[in-house]
C-alpha positions in Angstrom: 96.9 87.2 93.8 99.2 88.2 96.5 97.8 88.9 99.9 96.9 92.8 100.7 98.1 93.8 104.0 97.4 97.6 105.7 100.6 98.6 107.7 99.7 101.2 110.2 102.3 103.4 111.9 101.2 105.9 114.8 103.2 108.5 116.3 103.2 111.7 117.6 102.9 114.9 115.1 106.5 116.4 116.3 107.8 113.0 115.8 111.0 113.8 113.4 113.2 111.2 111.6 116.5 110.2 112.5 119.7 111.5 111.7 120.5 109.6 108.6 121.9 111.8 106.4 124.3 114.9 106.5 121.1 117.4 106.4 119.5 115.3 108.9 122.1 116.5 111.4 121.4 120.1 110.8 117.4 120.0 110.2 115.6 117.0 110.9 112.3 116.4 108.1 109.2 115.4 110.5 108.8 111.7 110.5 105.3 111.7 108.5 107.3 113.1 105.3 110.5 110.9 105.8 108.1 107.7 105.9 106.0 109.1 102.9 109.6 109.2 101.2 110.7 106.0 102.3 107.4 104.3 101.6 107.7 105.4 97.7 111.4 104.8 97.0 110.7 101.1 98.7 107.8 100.6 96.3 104.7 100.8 98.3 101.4 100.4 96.4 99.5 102.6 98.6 100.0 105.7 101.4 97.9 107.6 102.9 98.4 110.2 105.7 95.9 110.4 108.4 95.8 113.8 109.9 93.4 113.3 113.4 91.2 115.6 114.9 91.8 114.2 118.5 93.2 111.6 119.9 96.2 109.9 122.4 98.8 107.6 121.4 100.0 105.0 124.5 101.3 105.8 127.7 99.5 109.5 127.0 97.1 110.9 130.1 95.3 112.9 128.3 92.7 113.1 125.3 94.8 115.7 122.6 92.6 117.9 120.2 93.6 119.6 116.9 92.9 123.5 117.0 93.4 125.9 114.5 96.3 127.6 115.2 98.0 125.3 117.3 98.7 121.6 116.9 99.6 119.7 120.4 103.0 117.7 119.4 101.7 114.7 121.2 98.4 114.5 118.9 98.8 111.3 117.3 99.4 111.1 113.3 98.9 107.8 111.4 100.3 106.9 108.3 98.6 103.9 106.3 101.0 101.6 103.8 98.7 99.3 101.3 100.9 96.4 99.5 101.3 92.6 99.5 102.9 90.8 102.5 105.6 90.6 101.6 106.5 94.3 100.7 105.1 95.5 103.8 107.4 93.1 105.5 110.4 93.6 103.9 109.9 97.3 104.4 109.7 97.4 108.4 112.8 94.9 108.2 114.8 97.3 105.9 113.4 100.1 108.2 113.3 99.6 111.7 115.8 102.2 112.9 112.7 104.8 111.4 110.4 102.8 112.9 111.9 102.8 116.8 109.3 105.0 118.0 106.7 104.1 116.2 103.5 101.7 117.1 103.5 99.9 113.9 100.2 97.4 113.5 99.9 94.8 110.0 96.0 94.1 109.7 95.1 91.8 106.4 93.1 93.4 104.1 90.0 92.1 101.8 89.3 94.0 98.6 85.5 94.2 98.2 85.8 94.7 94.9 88.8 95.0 92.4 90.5 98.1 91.3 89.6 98.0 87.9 85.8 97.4 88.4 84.5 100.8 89.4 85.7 101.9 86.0 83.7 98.9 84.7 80.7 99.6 86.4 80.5 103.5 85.6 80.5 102.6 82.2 77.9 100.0 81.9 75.7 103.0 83.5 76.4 105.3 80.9 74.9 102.7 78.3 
């Protein structure tokens, strides 16, 4: 079984991808969507957008909150890739000129239990 590893990316909600294509020149997506996109044409297993209540990313001052109406463009976003090692690799190689900006972590991951077992275990309740 290959080894699971959790790619964390953090950046600031106004954060917005690079100019890459013609479109990109004349509206830029934000860089939470772009990566999403990127993450799913590359292959990725798993994504997961983390939308935060309050936070700061580094070299910030001050604590930023989420309100309502508003959202502070330096409040810090995170988006969470799940895959082997060596997918999660090749995709920062293959996408470093995205990932300038970004404070990218790799953390291993340990699966408590395997994908297919909660399935397995709701049905041995039902019996």
């Amino acid at each position: 079984m290959p080894k699971l590893m959790a790619l964390r990316l953090y950046f600031p909600h106004s954060a917005r991808a690079s100019h890459s294509r013609l479109w990109h020149h004349l509206s830029r997506p934000a860089l939470a969507a772009h990566l999403l996109k990127l993450a799913r044409r590359h292959g990725i297993s798993q994504a997961t957008l983390i939308h935060v209540e309050a936070g700061y990313l580094q070299g910030d001052i001050r604590v930023r909150q989420r309100h309502v109406e508003l959202t502070h463009t330096r409040l810090p976003q995170c988006l969470e890739l799940i895959d082997a090692e060596e997918t999660i690799r090749a995709f920062v190689d293959a996408h470093q000129n995205e990932l300038a900006n970004v404070r990218v972590l790799l953390l291993p991951c340990e699966p408590v239990m395997p994908a297919s077992q909660p399935e397995q275990l709701a049905k041995d309740k039902s019996k």
